[in-house]
Structure formats: structure tokens, C-alpha cells
C-alpha positions as CSV (number, residue, x, y, z in Angstrom):
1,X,-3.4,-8.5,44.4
2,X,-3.0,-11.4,42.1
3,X,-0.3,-13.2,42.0
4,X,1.5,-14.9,38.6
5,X,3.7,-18.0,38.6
6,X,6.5,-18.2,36.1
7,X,4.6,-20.9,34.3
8,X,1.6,-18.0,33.8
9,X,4.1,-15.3,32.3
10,X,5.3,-18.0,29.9
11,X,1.8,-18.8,28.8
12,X,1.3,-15.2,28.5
13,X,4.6,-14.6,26.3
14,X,3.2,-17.6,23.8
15,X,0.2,-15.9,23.3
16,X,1.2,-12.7,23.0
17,X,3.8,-14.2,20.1
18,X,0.7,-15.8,18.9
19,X,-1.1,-12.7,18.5
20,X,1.7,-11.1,17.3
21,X,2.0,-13.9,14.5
22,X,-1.7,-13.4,13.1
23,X,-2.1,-9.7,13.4
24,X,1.4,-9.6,10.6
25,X,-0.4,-12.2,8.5
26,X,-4.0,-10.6,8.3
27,X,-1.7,-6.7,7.4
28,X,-0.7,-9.0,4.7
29,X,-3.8,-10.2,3.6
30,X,-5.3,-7.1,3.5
31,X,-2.8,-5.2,0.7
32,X,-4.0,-3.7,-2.0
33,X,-3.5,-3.2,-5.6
34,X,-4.4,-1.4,-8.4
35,X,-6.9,-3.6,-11.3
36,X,-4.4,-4.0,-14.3
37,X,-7.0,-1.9,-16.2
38,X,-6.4,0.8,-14.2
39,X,-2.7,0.7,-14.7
40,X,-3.2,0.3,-18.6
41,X,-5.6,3.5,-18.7
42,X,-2.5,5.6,-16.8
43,X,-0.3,4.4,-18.9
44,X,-2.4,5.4,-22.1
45,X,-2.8,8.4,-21.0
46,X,1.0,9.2,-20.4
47,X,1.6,7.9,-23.8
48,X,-1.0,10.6,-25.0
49,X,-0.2,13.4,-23.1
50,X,2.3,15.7,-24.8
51,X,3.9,19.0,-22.9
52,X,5.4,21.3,-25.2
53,X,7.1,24.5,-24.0
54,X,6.1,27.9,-25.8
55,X,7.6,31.2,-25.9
56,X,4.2,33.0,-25.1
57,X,3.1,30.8,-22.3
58,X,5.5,28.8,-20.0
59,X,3.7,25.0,-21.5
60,X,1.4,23.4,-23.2
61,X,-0.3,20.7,-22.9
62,X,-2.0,18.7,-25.4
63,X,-4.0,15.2,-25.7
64,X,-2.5,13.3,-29.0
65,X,-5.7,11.9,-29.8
């Protein structure tokens, strides 16, 4: 069986926190985001789409363009 001093489990904590430290930088590296043109093209298309209600059919919907 090995044995551990108390200077070993220290060592051990500070690289644990160490670890700890990078692994909650590189989640924030990797974050994603929509391209701005990608937003825009949503957006356009929200500003197009029109939803009327009918008395035949429950809705309609329609592309203003």
C-alpha cells in the first residue's frame, strides 16, 4: 500500500484546482454563436411572415414578398 504525506495531498489539491482552473477556461473558449448573417436572415423572415386567422381554416400563413 502506498503511503501519502500531507505535503503529497497538498500537491495533489493544487493540481487538482489547477485542473479545475483550465478545464472552466477552455468551456469558455469553446462557446458558440450564431454568424450575424444568420441572425439578420431570421429576423427578415419574421418581418415577412404574416399569420392571419380565417373563418374557413384555423390560419394562414403568407410570405409578404
Amino acid at each position: 500500500m502506498q503511503k501519502f504525506t500531507h505535503s503529497d495531498l497538498l500537491e495533489i489539491t493544487e493540481q487538482e484546482h489547477e485542473l479545475k482552473v483550465l478545464l472552466n477556461q477552455k468551456k469558455e473558449d469553446k462557446m458558440y454563436s450564431p454568424k450575424k448573417e444568420t441572425i439578420s436572415n431570421i429576423l427578415n423572415y419574421s418581418k415577412a411572415l404574416s399569420i392571419r386567422k380565417s373563418e374557413n381554416l384555423e390560419y394562414i400563413e403568407m410570405i409578404l414578398n
